[in-house]
N, C-alpha and C positions, 0 to 999 in steps of 0.2 A: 659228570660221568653218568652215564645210561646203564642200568644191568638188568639181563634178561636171562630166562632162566636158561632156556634152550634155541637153537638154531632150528628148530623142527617147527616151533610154532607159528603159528600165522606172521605175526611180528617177526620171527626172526627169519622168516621163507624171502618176507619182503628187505629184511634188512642184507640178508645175500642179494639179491640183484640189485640192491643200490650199488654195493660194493664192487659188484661185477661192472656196473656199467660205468662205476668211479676210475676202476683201474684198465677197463679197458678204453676208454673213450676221453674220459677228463687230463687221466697220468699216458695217455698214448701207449700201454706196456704190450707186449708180444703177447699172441693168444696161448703159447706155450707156457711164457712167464703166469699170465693171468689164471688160465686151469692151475695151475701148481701153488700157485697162492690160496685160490678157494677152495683147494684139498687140505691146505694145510688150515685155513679157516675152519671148516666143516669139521676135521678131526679133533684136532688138537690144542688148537688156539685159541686161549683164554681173552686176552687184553689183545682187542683188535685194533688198539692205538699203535702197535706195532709194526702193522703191516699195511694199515690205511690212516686215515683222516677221523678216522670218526670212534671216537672215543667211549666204548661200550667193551664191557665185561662182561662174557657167558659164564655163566655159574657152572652150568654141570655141559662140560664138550660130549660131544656125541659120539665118541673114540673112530676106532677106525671101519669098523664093517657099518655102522649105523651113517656116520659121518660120509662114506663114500658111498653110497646110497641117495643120502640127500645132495649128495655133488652130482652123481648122476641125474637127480632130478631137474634139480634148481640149474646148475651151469651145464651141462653137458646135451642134456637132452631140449631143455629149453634153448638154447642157443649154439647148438653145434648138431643138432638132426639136420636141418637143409646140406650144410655139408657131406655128412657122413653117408644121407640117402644117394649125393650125388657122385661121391667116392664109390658106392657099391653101385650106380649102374653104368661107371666109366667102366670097374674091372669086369662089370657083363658084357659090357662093349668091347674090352680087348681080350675077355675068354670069345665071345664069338668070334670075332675076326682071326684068333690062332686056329680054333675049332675049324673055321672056314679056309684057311691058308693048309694046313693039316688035311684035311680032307681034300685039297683040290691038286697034293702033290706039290704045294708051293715050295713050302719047308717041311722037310719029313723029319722032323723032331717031336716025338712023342711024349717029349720031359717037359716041351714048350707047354703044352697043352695039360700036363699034370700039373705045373707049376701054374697055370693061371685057373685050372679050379680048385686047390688050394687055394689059392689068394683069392680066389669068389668067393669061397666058401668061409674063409676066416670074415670078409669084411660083410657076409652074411650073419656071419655070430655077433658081429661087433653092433650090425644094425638093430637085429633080434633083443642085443643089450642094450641100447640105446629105447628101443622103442619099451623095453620090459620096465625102464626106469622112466618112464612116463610122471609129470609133476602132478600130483593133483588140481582141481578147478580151487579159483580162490573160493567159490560158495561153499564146497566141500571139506576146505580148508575150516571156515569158519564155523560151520557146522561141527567138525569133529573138536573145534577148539572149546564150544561152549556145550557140548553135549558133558562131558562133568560136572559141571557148577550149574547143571542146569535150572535144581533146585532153587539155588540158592539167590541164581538172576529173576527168577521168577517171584521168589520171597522181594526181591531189593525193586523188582518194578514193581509187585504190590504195595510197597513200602513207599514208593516213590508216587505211585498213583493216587497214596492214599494222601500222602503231602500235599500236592500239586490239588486234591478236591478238598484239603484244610483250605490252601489258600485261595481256592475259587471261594470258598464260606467267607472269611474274611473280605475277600475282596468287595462280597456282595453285602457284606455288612455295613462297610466302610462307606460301598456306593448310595446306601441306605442314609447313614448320617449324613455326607455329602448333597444327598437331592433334599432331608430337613435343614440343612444348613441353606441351601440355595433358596426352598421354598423361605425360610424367613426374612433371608434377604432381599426376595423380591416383595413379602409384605412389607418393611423395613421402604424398600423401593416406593411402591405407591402410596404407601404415610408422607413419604418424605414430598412425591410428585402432589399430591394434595396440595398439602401444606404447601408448596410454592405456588400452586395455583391461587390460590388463596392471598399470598402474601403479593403476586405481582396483580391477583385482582384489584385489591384494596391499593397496591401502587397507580392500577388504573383509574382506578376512583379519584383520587387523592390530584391525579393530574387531571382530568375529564372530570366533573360531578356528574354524578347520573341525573335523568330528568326529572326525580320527585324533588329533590335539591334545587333543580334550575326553577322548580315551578313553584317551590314555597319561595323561593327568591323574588323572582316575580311577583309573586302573591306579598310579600313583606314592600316588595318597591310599591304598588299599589297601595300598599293602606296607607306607607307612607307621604305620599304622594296628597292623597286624600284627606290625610289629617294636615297637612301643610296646607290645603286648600280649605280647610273648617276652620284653622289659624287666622288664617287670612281673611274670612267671611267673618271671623268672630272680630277681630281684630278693631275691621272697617265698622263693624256694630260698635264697639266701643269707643271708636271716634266719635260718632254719630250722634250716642249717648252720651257724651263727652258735652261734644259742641252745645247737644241741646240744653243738657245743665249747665253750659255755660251762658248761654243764653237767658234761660231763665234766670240764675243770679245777676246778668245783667239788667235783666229788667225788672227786677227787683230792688236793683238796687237804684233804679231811674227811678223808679216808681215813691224809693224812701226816698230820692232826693228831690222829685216831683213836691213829694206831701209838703215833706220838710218847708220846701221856698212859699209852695200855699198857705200853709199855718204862718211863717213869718212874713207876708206880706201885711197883713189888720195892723199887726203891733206896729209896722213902720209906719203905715198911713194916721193911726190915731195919737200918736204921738203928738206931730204938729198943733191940732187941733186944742190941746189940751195948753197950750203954752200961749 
């Protein structure tokens, strides 16, 4: 349930023409039925669950002279002047045509012709009323509704402006920690990019050697190489040496078995000799 305070205010100017166009247009109801409901709206009806759809309480009704006023505005004049303009220039149309039948001897009734400026003349007052209860512009409407409080909206958009540049502060605070957060994460970032640089160069290494590697390698095959080839030259000397000393003790040792059979030859020869 919706409660407003008055029918007169912006909101409830607007909450009559919905109504208007609810019951004329959605509930199909006669234009007669419809005026007679939005009089009784406008004056005196509290709980508009009654008479329509839409469930709002007017706190304070707008009784009868204030109420039909704003009937005339909102339902009558807003939406029943094309009418009523063309109601008063039908009966100028059939006052002239008696005025012109009366004057030409057609029909000499003089009551004809009293009787239809009367009836001009009322549906001149009726137009005169219609146009006197003229609606106001919504601009004006809004205008007259916030010209009281006007203080007060202007304290609450100060109040509100003053909020709204707290949270521009904040926000530029927060943007602040946020670009030190990011800057550390990006130094965080290229520690990290380093450090793999690092770890897949050394992975590169580790498969590839680089050329100081290749070349003390090299350099290590070589002496190798080298010392296997002095092994080898020393080796053959030591054969050599070998041989020779063996050589010499073999003729050395011809040599004592030489002597030896020299010295025992006399003793066998003088033997005989002796016997």
């Amino acid at each position: 349930m919706t409660q407003i305070e008055t029918l007169s205010s912006a909101q409830g100017r607007a909450l009559l023409r919905d109504i208007y166009r609810e019951l004329r247009f959605e509930r199909q109801l006669g234009a007669i039925a419809t005026i007679r409901t939005c009089w009784q709206i406008c004056t005196t009806q509290r709980e508009l669950i009654r008479l329509t759809r839409r469930d709002v309480v007017v706190l304070h009704p707008l009784g009868v002279w204030a109420g039909t006023s704003l009937w005339m505005q909102e339902i009558i004049n807003r939406h029943f002047y094309a009418p009523v303009n063309a109601i008063v220039y039908l009966g100028a149309a059939l006052l002239l045509l008696a005025v012109g039948l009366n004057r030409t001897r057609v029909i000499e009734t003089p009551a004809l012709v009293v009787t239809g400026i009367v009836v001009e003349a009322l549906l001149l007052v009726l137009l005169f009323t219609v146009m006197f209860f003229s609606p106001p512009e919504e601009g004006d409407v809004a205008i007259a509704t916030t010209q009281p409080g006007q203080s007060s909206m202007s304290d609450d958009l100060l109040r509100e402006l003053g909020e709204i540049g707290r949270d521009y502060a904040a926000m530029a605070v927060q943007l602040e920690s946020i670009a030190e957060s990011l800057a550390d994460v990006v130094d965080r970032q290229d520690k990290m990019l380093g450090m793999l640089q690092d770890s897949v160069q050394a992975a590169l290494d580790a498969v590839a050697p680089n050329p100081a590697l290749t070349t003390a390698m090299q350099q290590t095959s070589t002496a190798l190489e080298n010392f296997a080839a002095n092994v080898s030259t020393l080796t053959g000397r030591l054969h050599s040496v070998e041989r020779q000393e063996v050589e010499r003790l073999v003729r050395a040792e011809l040599a004592t078995l030489i002597t030896s059979r020299i010295l025992d030859r006399p003793d066998a020869s003088s033997s005989p000799q002796k016997g």
